[in-house]
SERO-4910 file (N, C-alpha, C, O; in steps of 0.05 Angstrom, whole numbers):
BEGIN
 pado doro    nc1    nc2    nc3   cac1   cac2   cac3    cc1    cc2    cc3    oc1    oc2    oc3
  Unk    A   1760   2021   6699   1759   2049   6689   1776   2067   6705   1782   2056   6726
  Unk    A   1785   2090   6704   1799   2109   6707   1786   2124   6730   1768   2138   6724
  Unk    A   1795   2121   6762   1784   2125   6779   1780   2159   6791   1766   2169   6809
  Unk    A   1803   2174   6768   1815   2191   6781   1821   2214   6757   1815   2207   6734
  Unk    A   1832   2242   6759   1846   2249   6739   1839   2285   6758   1821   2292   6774
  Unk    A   1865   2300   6746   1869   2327   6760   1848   2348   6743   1850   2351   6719
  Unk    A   1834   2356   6754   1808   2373   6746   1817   2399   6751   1830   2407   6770
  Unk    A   1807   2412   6730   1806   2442   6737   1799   2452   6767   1780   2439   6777
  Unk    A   1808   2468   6781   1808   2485   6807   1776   2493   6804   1772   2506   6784
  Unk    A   1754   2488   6819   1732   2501   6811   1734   2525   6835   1745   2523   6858
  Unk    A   1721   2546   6825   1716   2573   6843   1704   2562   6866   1712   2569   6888
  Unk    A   1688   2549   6865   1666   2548   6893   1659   2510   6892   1656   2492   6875
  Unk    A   1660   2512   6916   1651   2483   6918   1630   2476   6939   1631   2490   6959
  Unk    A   1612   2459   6939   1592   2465   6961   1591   2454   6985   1594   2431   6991
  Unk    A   1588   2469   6997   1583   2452   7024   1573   2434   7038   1552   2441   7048
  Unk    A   1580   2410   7044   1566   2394   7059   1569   2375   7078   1583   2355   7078
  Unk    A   1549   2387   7102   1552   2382   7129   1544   2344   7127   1523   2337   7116
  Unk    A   1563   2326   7137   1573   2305   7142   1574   2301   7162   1590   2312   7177
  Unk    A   1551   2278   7169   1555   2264   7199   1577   2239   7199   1575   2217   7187
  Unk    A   1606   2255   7223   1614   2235   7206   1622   2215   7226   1646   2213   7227
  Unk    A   1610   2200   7241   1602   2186   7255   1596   2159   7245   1610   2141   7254
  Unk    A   1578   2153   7228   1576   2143   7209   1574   2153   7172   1574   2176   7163
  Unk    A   1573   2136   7162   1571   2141   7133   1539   2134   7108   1531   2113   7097
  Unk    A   1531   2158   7108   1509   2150   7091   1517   2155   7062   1536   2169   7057
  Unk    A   1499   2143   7043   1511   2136   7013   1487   2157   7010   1464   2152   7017
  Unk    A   1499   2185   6997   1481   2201   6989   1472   2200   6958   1491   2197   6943
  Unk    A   1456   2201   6950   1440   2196   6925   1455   2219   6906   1445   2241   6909
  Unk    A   1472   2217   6890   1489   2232   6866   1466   2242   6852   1443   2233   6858
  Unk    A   1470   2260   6835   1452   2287   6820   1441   2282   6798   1427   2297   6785
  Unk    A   1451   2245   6789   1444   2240   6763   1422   2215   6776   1409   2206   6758
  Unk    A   1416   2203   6803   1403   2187   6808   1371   2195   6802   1360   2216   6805
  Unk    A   1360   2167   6790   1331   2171   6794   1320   2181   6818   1301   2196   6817
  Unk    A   1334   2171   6848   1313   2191   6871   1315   2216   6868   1303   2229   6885
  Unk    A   1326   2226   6853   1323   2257   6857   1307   2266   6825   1289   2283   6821
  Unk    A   1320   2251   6808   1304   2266   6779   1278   2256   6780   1256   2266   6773
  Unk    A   1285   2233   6789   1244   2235   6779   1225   2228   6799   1205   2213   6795
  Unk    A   1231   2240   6821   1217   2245   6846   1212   2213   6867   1227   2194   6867
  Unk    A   1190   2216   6881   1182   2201   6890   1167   2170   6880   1161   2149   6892
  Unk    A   1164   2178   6858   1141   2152   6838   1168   2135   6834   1169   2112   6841
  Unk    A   1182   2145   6824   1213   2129   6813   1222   2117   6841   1230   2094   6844
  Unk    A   1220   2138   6863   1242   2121   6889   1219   2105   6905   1222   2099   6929
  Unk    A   1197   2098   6890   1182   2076   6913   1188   2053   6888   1178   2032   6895
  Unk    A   1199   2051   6867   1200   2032   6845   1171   2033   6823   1161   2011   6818
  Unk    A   1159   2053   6812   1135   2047   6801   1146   2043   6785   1170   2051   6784
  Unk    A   1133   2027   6762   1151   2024   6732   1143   2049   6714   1160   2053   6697
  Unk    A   1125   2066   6713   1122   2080   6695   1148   2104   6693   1162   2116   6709
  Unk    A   1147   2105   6667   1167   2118   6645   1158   2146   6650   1134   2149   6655
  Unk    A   1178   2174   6649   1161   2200   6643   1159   2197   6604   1168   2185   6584
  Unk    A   1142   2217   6616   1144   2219   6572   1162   2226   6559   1171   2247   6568
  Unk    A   1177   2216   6536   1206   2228   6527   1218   2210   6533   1238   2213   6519
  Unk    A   1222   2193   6546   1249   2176   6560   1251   2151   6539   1230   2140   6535
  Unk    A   1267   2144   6530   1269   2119   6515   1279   2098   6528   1295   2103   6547
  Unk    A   1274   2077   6522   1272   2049   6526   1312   2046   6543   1324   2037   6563
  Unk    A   1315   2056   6526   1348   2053   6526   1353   2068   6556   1367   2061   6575
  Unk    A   1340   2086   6554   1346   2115   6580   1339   2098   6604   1353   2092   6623
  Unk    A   1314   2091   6598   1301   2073   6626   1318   2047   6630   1317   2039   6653
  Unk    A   1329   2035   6618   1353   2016   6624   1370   2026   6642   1374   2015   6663
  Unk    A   1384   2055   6631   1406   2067   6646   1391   2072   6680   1396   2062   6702
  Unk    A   1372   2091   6673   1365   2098   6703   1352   2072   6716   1340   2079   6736
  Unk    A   1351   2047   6712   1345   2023   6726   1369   2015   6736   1368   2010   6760
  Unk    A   1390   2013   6726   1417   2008   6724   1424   2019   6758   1429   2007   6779
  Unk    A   1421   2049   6750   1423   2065   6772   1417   2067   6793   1432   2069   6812
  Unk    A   1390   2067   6793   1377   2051   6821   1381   2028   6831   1378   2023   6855
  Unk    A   1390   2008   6811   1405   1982   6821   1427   1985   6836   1432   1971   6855
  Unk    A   1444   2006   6828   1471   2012   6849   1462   2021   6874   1465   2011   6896
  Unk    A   1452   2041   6866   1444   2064   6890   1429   2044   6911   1437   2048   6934
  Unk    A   1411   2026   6911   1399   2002   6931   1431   1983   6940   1433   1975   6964
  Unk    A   1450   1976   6923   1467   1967   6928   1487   1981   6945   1502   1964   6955
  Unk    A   1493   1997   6950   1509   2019   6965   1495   2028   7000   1506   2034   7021
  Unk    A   1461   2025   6991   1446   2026   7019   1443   2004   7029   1433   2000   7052
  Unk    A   1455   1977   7007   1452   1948   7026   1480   1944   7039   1481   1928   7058
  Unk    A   1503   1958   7031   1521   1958   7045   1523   1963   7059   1530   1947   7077
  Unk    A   1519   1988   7063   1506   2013   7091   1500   1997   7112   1514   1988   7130
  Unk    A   1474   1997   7105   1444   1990   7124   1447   1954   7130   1450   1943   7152
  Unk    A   1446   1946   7112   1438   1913   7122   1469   1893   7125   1468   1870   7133
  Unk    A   1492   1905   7119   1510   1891   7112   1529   1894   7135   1543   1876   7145
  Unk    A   1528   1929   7146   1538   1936   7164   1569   1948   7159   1584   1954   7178
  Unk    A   1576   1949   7132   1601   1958   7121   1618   1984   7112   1637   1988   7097
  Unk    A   1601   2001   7128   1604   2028   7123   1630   2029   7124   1639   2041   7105
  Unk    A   1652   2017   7146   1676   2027   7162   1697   2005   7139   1721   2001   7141
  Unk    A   1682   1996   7122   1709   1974   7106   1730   1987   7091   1719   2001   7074
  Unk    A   1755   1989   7090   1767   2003   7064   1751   2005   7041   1741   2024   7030
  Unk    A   1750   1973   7037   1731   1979   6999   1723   1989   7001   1733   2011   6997
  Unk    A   1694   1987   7009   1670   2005   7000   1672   2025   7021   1653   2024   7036
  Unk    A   1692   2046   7029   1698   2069   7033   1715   2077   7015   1718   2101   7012
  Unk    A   1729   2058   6998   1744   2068   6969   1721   2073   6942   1718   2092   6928
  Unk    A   1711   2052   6943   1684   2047   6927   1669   2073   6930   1661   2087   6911
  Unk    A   1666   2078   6959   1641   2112   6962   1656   2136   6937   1652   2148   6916
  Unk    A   1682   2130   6963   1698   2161   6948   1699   2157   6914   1689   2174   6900
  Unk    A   1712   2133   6902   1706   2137   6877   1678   2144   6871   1679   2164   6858
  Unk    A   1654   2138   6875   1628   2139   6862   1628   2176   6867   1628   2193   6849
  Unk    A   1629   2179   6885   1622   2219   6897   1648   2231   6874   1640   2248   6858
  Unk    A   1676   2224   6874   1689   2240   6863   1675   2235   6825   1670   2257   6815
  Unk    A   1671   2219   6812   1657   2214   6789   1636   2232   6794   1635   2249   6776
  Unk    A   1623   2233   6806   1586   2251   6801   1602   2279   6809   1585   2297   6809
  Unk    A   1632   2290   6816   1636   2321   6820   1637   2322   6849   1653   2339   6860
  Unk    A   1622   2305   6863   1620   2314   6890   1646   2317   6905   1654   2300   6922
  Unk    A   1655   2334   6899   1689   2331   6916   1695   2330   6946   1713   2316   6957
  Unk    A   1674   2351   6961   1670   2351   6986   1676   2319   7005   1694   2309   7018
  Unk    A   1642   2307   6992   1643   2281   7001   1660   2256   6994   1662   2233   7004
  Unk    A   1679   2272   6963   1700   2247   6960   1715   2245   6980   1716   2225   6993
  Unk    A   1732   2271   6986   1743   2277   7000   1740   2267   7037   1759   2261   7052
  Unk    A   1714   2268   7044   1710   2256   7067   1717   2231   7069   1734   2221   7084
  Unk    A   1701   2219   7052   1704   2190   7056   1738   2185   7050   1748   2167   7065
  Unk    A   1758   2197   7032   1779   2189   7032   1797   2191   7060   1814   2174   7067
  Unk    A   1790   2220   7080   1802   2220   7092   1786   2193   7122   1799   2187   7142
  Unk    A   1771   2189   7120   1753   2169   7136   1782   2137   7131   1795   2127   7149
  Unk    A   1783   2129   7097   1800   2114   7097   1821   2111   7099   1833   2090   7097
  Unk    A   1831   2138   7104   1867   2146   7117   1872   2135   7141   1889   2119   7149
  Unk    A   1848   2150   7155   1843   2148   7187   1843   2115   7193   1856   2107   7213
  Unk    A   1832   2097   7177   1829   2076   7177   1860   2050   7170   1870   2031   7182
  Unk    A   1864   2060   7153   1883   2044   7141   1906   2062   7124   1909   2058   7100
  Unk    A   1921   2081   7137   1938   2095   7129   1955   2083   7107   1968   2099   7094
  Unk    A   1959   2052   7100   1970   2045   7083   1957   2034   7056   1971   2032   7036
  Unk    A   1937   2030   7057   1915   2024   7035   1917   2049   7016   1916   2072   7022
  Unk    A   1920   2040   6996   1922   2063   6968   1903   2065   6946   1905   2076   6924
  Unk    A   1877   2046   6961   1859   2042   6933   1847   2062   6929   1839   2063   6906
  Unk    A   1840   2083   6947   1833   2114   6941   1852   2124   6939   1843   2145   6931
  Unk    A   1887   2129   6940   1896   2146   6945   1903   2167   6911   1916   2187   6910
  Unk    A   1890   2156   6888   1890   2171   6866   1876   2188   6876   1888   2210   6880
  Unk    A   1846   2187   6882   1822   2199   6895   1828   2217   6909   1816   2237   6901
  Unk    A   1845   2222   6931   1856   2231   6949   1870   2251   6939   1859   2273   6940
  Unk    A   1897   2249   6928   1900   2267   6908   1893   2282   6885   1903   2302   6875
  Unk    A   1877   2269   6881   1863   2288   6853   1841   2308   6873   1832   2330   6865
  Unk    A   1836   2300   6891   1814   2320   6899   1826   2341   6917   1816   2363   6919
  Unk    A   1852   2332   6932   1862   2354   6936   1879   2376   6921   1890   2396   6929
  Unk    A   1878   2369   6907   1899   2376   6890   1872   2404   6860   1877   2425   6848
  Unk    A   1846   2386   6862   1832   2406   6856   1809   2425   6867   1791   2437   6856
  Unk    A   1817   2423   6895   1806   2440   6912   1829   2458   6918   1823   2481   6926
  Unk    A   1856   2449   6915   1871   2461   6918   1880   2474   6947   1884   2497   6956
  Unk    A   1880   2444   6958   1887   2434   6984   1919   2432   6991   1926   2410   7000
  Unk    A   1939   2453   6989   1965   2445   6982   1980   2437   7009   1997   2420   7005
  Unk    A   1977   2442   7028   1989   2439   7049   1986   2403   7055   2003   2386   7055
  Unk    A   1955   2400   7060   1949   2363   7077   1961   2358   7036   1979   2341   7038
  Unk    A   1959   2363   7014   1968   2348   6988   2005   2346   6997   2017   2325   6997
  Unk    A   2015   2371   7001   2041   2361   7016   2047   2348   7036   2069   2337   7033
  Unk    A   2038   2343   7057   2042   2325   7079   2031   2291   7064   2045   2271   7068
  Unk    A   2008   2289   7047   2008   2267   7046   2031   2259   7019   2037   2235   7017
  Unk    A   2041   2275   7000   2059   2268   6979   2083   2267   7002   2102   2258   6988
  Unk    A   2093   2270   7024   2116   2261   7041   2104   2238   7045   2111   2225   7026
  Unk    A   2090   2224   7059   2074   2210   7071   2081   2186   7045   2098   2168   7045
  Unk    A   2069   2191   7031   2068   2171   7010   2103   2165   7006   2112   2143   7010
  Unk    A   2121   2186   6998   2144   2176   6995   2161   2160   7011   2176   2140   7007
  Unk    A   2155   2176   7035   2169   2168   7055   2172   2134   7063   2192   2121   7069
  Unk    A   2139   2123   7058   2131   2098   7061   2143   2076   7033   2151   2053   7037
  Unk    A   2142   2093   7001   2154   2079   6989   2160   2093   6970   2143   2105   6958
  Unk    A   2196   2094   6962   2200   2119   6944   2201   2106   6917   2205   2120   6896
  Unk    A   2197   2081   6916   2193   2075   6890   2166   2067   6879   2163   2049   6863
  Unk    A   2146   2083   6892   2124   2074   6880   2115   2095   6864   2122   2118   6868
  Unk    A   2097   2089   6843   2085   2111   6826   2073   2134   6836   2079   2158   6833
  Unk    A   2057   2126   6847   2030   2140   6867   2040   2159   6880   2028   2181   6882
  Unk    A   2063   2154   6893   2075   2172   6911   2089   2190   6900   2092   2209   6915
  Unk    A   2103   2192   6875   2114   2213   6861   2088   2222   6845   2095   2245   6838
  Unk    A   2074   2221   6839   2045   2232   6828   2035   2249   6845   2021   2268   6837
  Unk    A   2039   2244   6867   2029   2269   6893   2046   2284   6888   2041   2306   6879
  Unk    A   2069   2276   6893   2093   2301   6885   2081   2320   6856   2072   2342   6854
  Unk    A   2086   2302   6839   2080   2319   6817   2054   2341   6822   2054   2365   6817
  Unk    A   2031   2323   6833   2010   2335   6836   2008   2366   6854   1996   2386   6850
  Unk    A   2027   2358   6877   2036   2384   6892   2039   2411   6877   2028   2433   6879
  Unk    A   2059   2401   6859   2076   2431   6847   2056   2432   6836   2049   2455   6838
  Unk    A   2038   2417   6820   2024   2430   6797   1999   2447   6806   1989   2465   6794
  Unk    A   1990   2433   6838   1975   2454   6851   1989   2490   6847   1977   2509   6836
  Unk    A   2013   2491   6857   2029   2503   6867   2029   2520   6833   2033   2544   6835
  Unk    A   2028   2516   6820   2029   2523   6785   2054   2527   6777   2058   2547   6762
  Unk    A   2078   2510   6784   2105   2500   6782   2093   2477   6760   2081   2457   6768
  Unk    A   2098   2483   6732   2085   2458   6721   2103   2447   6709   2098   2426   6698
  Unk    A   2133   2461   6708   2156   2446   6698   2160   2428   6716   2161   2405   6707
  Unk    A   2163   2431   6735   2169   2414   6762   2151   2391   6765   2160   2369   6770
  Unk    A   2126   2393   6761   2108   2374   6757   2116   2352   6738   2122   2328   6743
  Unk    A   2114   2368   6710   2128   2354   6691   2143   2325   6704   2137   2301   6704
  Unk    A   2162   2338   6711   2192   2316   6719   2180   2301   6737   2181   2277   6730
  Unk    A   2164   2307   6764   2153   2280   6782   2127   2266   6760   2116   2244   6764
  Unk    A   2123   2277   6746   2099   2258   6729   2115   2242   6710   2107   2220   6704
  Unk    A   2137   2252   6700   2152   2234   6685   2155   2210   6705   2140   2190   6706
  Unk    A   2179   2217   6722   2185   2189   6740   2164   2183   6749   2165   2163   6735
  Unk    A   2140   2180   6762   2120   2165   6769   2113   2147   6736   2108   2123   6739
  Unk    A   2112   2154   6713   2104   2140   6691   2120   2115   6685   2113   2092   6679
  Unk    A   2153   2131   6691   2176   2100   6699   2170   2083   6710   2169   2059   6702
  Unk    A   2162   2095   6737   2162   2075   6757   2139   2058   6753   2141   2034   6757
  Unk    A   2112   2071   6744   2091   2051   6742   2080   2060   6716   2062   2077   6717
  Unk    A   2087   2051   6694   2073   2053   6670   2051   2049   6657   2043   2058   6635
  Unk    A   2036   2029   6679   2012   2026   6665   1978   2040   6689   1954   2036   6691
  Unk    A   1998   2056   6700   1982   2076   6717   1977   2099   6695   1993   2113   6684
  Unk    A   1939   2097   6690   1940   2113   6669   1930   2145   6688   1927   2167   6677
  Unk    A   1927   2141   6715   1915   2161   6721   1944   2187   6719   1942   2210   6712
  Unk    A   1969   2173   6728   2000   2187   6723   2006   2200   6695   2023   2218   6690
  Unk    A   1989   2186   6679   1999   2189   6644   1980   2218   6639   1987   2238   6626
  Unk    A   1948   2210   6658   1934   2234   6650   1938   2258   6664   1927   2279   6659
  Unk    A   1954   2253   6683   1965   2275   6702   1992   2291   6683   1999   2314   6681
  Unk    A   2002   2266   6673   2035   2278   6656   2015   2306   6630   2019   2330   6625
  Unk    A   2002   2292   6623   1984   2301   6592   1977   2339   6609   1986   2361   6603
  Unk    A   1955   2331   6632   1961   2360   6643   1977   2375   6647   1975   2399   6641
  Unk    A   1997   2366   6658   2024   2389   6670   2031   2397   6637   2042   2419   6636
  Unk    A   2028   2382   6607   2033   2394   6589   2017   2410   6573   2026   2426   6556
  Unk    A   1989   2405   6579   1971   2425   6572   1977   2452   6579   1978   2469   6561
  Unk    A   1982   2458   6608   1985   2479   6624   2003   2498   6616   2002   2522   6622
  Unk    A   2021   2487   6599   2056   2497   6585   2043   2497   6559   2057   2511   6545
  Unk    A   2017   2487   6540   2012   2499   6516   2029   2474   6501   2033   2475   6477
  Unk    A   2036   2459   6511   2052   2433   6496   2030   2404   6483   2035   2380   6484
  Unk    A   2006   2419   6471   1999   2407   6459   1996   2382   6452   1979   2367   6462
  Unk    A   2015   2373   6431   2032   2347   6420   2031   2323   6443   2018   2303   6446
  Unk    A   2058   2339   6465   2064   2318   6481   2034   2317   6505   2032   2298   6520
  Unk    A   2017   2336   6504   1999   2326   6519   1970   2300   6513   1963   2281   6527
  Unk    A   1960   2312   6486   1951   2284   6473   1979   2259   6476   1974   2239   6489
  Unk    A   1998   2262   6468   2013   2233   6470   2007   2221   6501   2005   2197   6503
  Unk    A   2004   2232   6516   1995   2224   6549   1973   2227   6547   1967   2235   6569
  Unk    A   1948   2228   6531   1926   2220   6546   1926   2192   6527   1913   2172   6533
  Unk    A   1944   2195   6499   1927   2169   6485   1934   2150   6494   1917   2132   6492
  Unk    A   1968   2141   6511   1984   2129   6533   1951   2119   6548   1936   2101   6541
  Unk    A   1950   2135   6568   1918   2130   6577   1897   2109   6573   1887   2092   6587
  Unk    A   1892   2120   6545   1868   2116   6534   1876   2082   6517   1857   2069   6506
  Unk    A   1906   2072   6516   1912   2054   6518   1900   2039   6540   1877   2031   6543
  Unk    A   1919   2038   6552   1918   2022   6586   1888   2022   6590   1879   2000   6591
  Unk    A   1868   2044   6594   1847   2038   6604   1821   2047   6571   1811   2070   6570
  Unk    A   1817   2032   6555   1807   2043   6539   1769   2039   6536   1753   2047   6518
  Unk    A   1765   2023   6562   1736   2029   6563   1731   2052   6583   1709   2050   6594
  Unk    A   1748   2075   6589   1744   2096   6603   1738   2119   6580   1748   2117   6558
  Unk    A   1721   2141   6586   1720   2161   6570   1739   2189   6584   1741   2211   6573
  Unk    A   1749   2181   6605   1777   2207   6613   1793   2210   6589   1794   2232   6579
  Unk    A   1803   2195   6580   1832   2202   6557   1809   2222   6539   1815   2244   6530
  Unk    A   1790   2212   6536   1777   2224   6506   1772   2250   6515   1777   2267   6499
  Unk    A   1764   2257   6535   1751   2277   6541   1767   2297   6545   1762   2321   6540
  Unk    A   1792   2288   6556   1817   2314   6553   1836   2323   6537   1851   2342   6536
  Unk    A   1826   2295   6518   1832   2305   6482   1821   2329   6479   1832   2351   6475
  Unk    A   1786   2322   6483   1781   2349   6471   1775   2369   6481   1767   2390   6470
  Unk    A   1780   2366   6504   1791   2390   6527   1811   2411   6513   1820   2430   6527
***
């Protein structure tokens, strides 16, 4: 699925103080430890009233991860791995949490400056916090290391479009699509820089591009009807 995609600038984002020493897997806003209190996070099986059969699947589901993420943590000892410091940041940047995407991505810079399996993550969150300065040092960063890779003109693009240069964007989202075409997070990045210009047409044609390549994701759909 679609790990990534440039989000509206939100006004306010929240704060949160990060030990970052180590890494704890904080419980996202849609987890059963938090909606349905304490009865749910000791495992009782009982249902609240209203919930269907189907719902209680999902939020089992959920708690199945969320124990899987503290067995990494806690018993496995893997807090410090690329993956599952790529794995964190994707799960936090999906639930909104941008702060803590953002930590953990820069935790895996620190780590493995060449590893790119967050680096969509990385950019999309700076890029909608609207982080322009470390989003330009790392779109050099990225080129510098390889100018023909997608990823790395996608920062570019992503730069200017921070910057609200969205013709300019345009053109580095084009060539990143050359260079790696079946990068759909580049296609949904191209579809924005044409939203932003009121270009309609060609912006559905880049999300449905997208919604090709990755079509058990619900990103393409959703910025359709964005």
């Amino acid at each position: 699925p679609i790990s990534s995609s440039i989000l509206p600038n939100f006004e306010s984002t929240p704060q949160i103080n990060i030990d970052t020493s180590a890494i704890h897997f904080q419980t996202t806003p849609g987890s059963p430890f938090t909606f349905f209190g304490n009865k749910q996070a000791k495992g009782l099986s009982t249902q609240p009233k209203g919930i269907s059969r189907s719902s209680g699947k999902i939020i089992e589901i959920k708690e199945q991860v969320e124990q899987s993420f503290q067995n990494l943590y806690q018993k496995h000892d893997l807090s410090q791995s690329p993956d599952i410091l790529a794995l964190a940041a994707t799960r936090a940047f999906n639930s909104y949490n941008l702060a803590l995407a953002l930590h953990y991505c820069q935790l895996l810079y620190e780590k493995d400056p060449l590893c790119t399996s967050a680096a969509c993550i990385q950019i999309a969150t700076l890029t909608a916090l609207g982080h322009k300065r470390p989003l330009f040092r790392l779109a050099h960063a990225l080129v510098d290391a390889d100018s023909k890779s997608g990823i790395a003109w996608y920062a570019v693009g992503c730069y200017y479009y921070a910057c609200g240069k969205f013709d300019l964007s345009q053109q580095y989202f084009w060539r990143a699509t050359r260079l790696d075409p079946r990068n759909a997070e580049c296609w949904i990045a191209f579809g924005c820089a044409f939203a932003a210009c009121d270009e309609n047409d060609q912006a559905n044609a880049c999300f449905r591009s997208a919604q090709r390549l990755h079509s058990g994701s619900h990103y393409p759909m959703l910025y359709i009807g964005m």
